[in-house]
C-alpha positions in Angstrom: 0.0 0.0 0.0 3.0 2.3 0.8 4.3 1.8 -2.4 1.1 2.6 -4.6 0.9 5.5 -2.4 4.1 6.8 -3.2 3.8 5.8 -7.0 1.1 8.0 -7.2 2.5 11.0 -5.4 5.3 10.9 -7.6 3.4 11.0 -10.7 1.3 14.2 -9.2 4.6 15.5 -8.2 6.2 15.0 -12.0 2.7 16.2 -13.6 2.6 19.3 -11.2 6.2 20.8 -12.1 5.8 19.7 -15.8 2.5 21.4 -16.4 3.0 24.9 -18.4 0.4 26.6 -16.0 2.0 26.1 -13.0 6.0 26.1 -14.9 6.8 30.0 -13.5 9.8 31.8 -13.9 11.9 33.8 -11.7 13.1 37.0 -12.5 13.2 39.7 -15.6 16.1 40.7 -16.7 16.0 43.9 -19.5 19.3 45.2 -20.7 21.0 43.5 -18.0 19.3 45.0 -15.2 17.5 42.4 -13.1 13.8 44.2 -12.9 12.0 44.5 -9.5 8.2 43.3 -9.9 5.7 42.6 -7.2 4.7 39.6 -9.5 6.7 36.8 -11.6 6.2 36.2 -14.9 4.3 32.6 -15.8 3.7 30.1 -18.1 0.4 29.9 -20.0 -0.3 27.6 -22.9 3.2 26.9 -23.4 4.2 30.8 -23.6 5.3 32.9 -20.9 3.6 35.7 -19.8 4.6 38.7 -18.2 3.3 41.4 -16.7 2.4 44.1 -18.7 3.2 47.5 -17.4 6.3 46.6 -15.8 7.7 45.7 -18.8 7.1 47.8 -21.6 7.5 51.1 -19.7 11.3 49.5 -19.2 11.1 49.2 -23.1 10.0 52.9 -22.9 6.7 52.9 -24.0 3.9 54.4 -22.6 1.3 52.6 -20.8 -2.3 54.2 -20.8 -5.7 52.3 -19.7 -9.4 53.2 -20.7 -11.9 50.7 -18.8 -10.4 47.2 -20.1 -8.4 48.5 -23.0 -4.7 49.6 -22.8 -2.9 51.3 -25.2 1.0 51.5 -25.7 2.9 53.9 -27.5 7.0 54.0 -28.2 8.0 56.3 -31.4 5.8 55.8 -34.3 4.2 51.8 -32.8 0.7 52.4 -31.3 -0.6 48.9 -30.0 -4.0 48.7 -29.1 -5.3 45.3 -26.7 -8.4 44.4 -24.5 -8.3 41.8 -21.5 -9.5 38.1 -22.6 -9.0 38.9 -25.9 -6.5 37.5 -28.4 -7.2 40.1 -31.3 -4.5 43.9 -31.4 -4.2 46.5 -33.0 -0.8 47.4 -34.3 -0.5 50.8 -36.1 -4.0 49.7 -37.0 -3.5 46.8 -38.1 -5.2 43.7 -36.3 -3.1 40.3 -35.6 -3.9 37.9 -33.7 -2.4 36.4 -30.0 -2.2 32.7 -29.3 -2.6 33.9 -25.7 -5.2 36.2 -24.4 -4.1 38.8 -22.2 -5.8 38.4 -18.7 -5.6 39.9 -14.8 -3.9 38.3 -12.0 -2.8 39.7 -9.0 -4.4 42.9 -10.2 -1.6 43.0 -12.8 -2.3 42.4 -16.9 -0.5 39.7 -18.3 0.6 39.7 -21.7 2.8 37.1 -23.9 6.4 38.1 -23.2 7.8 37.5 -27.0 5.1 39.8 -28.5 5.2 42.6 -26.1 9.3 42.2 -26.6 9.7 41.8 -30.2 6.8 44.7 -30.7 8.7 47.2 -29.2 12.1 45.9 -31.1 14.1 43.8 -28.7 15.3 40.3 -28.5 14.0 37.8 -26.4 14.9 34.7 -24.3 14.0 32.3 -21.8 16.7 30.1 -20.0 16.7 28.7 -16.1 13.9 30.6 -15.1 14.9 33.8 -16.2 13.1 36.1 -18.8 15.8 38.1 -20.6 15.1 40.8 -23.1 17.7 42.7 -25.1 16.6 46.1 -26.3 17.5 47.5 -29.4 20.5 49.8 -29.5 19.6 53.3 -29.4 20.8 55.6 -32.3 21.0 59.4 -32.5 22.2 60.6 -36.1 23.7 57.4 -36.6 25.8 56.8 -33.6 25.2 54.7 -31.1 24.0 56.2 -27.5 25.8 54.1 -24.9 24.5 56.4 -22.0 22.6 59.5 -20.7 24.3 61.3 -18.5 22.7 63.7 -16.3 24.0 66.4 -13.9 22.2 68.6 -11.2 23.0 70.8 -8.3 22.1 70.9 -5.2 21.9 73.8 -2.4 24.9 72.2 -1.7 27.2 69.5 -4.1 25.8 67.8 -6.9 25.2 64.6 -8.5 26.5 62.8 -11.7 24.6 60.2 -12.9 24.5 57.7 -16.1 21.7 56.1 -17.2 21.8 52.8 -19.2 19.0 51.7 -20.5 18.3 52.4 -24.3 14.4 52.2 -23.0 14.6 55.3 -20.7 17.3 57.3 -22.8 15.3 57.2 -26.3 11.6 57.9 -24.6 13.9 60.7 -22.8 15.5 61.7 -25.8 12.2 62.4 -27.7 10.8 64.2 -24.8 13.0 66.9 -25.5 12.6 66.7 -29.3 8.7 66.5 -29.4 8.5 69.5 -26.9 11.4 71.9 -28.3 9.8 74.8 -29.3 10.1 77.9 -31.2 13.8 79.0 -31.3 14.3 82.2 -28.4 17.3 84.3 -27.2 19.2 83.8 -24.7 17.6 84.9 -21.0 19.5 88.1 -20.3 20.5 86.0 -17.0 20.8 82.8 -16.0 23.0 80.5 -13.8 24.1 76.9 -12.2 24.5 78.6 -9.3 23.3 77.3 -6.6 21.3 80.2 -5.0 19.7 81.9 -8.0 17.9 85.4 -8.1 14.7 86.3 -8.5 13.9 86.5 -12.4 16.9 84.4 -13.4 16.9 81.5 -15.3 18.2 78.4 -12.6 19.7 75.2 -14.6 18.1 72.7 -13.4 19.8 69.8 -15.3 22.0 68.5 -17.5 21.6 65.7 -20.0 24.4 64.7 -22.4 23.8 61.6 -24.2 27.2 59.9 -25.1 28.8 57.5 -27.6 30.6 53.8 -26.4 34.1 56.4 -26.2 31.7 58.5 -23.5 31.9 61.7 -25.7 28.5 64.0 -25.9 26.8 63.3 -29.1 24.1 66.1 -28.1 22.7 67.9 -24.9 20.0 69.4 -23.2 20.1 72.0 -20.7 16.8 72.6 -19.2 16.8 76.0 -17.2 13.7 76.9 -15.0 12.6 80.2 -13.8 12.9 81.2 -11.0 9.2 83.3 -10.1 8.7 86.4 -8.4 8.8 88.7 -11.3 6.4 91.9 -11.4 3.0 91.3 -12.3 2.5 94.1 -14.3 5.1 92.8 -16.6 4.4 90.4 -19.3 5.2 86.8 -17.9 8.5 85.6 -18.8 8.5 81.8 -20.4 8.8 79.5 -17.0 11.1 76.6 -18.7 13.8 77.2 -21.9 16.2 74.5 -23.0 19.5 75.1 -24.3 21.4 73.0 -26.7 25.1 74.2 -26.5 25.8 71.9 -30.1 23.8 74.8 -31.6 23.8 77.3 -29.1 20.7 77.7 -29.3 17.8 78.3 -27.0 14.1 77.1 -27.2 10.8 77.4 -25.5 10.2 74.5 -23.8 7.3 73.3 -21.9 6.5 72.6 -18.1 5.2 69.2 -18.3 7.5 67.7 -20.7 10.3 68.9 -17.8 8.2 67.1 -15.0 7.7 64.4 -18.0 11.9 63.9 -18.3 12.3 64.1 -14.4 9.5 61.2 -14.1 11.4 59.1 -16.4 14.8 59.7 -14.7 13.5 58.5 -11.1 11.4 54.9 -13.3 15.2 54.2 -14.8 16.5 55.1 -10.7 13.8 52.6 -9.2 14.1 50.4 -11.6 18.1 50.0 -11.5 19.1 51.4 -14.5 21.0 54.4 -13.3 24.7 54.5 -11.8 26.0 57.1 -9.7 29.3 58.2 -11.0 29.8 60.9 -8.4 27.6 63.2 -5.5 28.9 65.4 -3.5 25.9 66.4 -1.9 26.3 66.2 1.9 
């Protein structure tokens, strides 16, 4: 009796770990960067599934929901997908999923190779782990190792690089999308670290760089610092300067809160590395 007993625990044991649905995996891995997720991805119908948000706004695309439909935008892609259904809509054009995307945990699940090879990357699966490769990022035909960013404090200041071609591309076409029209030059401005009333107060720096860590453009975004007289006309409240040109441009308030967003997802998320801070 012992012995049928055990025969058949061993074959629910064997039929358990084998099944797809219960087959989970471990960890994400994007770029390198192990990625921290309050939920693992799993296997479904012989595909793994991850969760949706999580990843793609790692790929840098934009995650927006309307009732049961999400919509995802990077560049020129615009996917379009409902829960429980296996039909999207890329750039209008409909395909189909083997797998329906579905809720668990409170958290959309979506079939890891399409979501992946949607948004350009490379994709793998090996011991557990799901590891996706993104697409080098390009800017006038060099390739953008990293984006490194500088900012003061009241007192000392950070240097930071980020490293994922995910946050520096969505970063890099915030600033391009929202440069406006071409201004002069503020009559003052500073980096210094107690500004005046009226000036100009550069709030960062963001010079995206080569493999040989040489600036293949930058942004300076400067912010105004309020307080100016009421009964004069009211002064832009962000500019950005490009020092490649020399040239300044209207810039707009959001798309500064928009860049500063991204920066602390890339911090959270492990893709940023401290290369010095001297702030106290």
């Amino acid at each position: 009796m012992k012995k049928v007993f055990s025969g058949i625990l061993l074959v629910m044991i064997l039929i358990i770990t084998s099944s797809p649905t219960y087959a989970a995996t471990t960890q994400i891995k994007i770029d390198g960067v192990t990625i921290v997720s309050d939920v693992n991805p799993e296997s479904r119908s012989n595909r793994t599934m991850v969760p949706l948000r999580v990843v793609s706004e790692n790929l840098g695309a934009n995650v927006k929901w309307s009732d049961s439909q999400v919509t995802l935008t990077k560049g020129d892609m615009k996917v379009i997908l409902k829960l429980n259904s296996n039909k999207v809509v890329k750039n209008g054009k409909t395909e189909i999923l083997d797998v329906k995307p579905y809720m668990k945990k409170n958290r959309t699940f979506v079939p890891m190779r399409f979501i992946a090879e949607t948004f350009g990357s490379n994709v793998d699966y090996k011991n557990g782990t799901v590891t996706i490769d993104t697409k080098p990022f390009v800017i006038d035909g060099v390739i953008v190792k990293a984006l490194q960013e500088e900012y003061h404090a009241t007192m000392g200041g950070v240097v930071q690089q980020i490293n994922g071609n995910g946050y520096n591309e969505a970063i890099y076409n915030v600033f391009v999308e929202n440069k406006g029209s071409k201004v002069e030059a503020p009559a003052n401005y500073t980096w210094m670290s107690h500004p005046l009333t009226g000036e100009y107060y550069k709030g960062g720096q963001y010079d995206f760089l080569d493999e040989e860590g040489n600036s293949v453009v930058r942004f300076d975004i400067y912010n105004l610092v309020r307080g100016y007289d009421e009964k004069l006309p009211i002064p832009p409240q962000t500019l950005i300067h490009v020092p490649t040109e020399d040239q300044w441009y209207l810039f707009s308030d959001p798309a500064r809160r928009a860049i500063y967003q991204l920066v602390d997802k890339a911090a959270e998320n492990g893709f940023i590395t401290v290369i010095s801070n001297t702030v106290p």
